[in-house]
Gaussian input, Z-matrix of N, CA and C with variables (Angstrom, degrees):
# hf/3-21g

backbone

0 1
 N
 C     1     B1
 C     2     B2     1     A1
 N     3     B3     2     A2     1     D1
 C     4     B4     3     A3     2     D2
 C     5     B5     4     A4     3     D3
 N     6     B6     5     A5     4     D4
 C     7     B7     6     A6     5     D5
 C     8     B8     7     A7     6     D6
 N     9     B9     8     A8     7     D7
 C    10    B10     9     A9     8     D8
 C    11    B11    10    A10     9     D9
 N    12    B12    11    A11    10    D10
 C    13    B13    12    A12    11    D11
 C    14    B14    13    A13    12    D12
 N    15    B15    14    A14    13    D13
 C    16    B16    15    A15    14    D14
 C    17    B17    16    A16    15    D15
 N    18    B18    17    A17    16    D16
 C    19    B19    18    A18    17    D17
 C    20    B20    19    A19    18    D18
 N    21    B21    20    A20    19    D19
 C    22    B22    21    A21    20    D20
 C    23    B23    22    A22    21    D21
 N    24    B24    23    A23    22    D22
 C    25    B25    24    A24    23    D23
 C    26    B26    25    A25    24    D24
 N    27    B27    26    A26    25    D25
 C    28    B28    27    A27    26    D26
 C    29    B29    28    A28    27    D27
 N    30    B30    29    A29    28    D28
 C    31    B31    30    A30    29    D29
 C    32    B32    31    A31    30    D30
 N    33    B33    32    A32    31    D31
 C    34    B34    33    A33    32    D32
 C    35    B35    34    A34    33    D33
 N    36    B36    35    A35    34    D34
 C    37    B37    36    A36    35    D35
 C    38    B38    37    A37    36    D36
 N    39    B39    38    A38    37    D37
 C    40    B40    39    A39    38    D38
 C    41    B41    40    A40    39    D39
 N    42    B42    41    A41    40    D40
 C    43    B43    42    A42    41    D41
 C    44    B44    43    A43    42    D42
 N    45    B45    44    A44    43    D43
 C    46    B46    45    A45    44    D44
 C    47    B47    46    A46    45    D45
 N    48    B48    47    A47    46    D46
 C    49    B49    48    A48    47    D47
 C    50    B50    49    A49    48    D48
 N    51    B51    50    A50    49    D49
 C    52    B52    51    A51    50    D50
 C    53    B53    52    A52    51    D51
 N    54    B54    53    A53    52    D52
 C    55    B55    54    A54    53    D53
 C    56    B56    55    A55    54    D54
 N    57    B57    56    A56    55    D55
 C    58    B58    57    A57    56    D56
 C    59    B59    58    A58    57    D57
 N    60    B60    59    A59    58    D58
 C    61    B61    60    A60    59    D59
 C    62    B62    61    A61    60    D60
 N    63    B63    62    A62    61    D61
 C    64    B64    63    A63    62    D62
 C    65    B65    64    A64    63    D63
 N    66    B66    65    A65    64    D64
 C    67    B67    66    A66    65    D65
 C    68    B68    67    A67    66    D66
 N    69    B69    68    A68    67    D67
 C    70    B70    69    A69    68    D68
 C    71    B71    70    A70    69    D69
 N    72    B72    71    A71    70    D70
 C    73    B73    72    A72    71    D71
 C    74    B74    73    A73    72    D72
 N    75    B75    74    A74    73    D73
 C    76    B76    75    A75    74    D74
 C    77    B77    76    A76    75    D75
 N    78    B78    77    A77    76    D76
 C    79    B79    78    A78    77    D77
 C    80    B80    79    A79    78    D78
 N    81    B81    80    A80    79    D79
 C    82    B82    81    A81    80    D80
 C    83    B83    82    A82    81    D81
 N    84    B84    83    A83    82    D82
 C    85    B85    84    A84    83    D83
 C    86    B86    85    A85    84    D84
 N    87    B87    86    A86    85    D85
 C    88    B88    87    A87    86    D86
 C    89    B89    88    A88    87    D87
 N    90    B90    89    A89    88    D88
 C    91    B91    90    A90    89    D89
 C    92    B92    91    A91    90    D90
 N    93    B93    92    A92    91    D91
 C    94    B94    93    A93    92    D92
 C    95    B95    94    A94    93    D93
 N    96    B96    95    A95    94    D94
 C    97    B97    96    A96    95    D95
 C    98    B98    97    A97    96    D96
 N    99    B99    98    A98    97    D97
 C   100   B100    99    A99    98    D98
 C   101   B101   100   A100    99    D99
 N   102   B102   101   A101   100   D100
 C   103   B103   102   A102   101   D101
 C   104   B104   103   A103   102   D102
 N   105   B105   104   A104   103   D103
 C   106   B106   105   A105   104   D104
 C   107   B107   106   A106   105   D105

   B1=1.4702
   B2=1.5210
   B3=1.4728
   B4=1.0382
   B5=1.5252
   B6=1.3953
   B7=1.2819
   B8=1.5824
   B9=1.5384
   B10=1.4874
   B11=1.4859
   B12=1.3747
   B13=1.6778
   B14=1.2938
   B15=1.1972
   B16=1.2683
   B17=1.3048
   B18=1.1981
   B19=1.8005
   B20=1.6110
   B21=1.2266
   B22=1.5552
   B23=1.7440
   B24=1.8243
   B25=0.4867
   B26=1.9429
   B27=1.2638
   B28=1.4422
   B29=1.2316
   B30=2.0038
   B31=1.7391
   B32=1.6554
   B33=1.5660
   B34=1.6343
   B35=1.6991
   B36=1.7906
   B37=1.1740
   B38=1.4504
   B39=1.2836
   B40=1.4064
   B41=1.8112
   B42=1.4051
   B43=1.6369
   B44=1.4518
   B45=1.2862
   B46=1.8495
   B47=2.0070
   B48=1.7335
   B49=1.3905
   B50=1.8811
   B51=1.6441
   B52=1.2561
   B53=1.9954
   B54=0.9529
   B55=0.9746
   B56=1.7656
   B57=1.3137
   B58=1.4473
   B59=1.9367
   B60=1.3227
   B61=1.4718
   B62=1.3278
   B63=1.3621
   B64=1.2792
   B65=1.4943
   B66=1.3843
   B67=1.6874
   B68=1.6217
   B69=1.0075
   B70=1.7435
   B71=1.5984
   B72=1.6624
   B73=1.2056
   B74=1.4424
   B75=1.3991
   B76=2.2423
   B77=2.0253
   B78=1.5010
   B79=1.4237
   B80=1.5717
   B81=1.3622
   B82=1.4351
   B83=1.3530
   B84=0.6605
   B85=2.0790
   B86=1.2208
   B87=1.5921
   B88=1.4667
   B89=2.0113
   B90=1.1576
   B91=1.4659
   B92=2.2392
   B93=1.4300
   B94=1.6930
   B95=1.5291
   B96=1.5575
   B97=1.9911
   B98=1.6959
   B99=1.6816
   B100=1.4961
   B101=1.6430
   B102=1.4050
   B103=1.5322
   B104=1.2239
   B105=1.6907
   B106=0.9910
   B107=1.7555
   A1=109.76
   A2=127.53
   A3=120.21
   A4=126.60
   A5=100.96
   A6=120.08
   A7=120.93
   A8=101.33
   A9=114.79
   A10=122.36
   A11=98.74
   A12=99.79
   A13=118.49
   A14=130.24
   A15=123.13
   A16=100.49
   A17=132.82
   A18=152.95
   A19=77.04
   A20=150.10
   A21=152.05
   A22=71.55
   A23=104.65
   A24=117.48
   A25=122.64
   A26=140.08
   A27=132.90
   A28=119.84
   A29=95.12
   A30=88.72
   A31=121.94
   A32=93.59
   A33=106.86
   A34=108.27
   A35=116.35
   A36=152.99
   A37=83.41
   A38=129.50
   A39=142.19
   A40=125.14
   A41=89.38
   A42=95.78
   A43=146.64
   A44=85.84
   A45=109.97
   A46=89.83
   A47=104.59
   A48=113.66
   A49=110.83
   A50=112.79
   A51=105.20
   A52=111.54
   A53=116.79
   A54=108.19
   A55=114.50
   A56=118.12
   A57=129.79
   A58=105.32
   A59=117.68
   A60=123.19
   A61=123.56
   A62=133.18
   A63=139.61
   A64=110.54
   A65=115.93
   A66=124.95
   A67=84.58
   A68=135.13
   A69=132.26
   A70=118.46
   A71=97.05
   A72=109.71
   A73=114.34
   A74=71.04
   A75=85.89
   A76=108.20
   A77=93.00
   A78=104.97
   A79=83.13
   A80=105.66
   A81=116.41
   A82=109.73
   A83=131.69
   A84=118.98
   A85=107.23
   A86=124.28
   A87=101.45
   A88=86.74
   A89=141.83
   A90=129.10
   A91=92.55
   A92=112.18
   A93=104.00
   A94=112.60
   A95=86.61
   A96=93.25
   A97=115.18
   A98=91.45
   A99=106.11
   A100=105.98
   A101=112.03
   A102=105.74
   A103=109.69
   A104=138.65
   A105=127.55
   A106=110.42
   D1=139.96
   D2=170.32
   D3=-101.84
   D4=159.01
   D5=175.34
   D6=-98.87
   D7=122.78
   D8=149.74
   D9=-47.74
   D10=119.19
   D11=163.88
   D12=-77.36
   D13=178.23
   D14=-177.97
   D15=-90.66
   D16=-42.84
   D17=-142.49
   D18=-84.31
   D19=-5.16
   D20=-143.53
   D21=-88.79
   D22=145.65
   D23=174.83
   D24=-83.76
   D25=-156.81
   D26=155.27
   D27=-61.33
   D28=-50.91
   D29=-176.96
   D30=-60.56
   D31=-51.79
   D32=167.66
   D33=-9.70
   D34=-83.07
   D35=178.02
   D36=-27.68
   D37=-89.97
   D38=-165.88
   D39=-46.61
   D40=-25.54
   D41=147.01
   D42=-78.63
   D43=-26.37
   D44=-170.52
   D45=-78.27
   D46=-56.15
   D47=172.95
   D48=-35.24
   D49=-70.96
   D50=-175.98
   D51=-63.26
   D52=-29.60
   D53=-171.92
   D54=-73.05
   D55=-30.48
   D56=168.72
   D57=-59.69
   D58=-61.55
   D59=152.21
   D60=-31.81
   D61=-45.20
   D62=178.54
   D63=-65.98
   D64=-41.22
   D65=-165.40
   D66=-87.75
   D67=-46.39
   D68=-178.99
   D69=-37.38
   D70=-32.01
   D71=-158.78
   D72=-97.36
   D73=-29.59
   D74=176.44
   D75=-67.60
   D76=-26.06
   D77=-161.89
   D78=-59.88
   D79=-79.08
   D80=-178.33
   D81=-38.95
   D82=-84.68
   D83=-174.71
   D84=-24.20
   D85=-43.62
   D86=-159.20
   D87=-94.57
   D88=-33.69
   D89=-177.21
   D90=-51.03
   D91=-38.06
   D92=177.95
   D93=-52.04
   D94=-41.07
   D95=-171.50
   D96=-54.37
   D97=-50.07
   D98=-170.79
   D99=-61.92
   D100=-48.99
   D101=-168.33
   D102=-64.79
   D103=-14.89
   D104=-167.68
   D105=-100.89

């Protein structure tokens, strides 16, 4: 797993952000898939 540097810039930050959001979302779609 990686680590944020601190020296990371905003955008940096703002990728790691959407990309943490993106996997959240996948989680959820597939728990929709499964329950149905």
């Amino acid at each position: 797993q990686k680590i944020v540097e601190i020296s990371c810039d905003v955008d940096c930050i703002q990728d790691e952000h959407d990309y943490l959001i993106k996997e959240l979302k996948d989680v959820e779609n597939l728990r929709k898939f499964i329950i149905k």
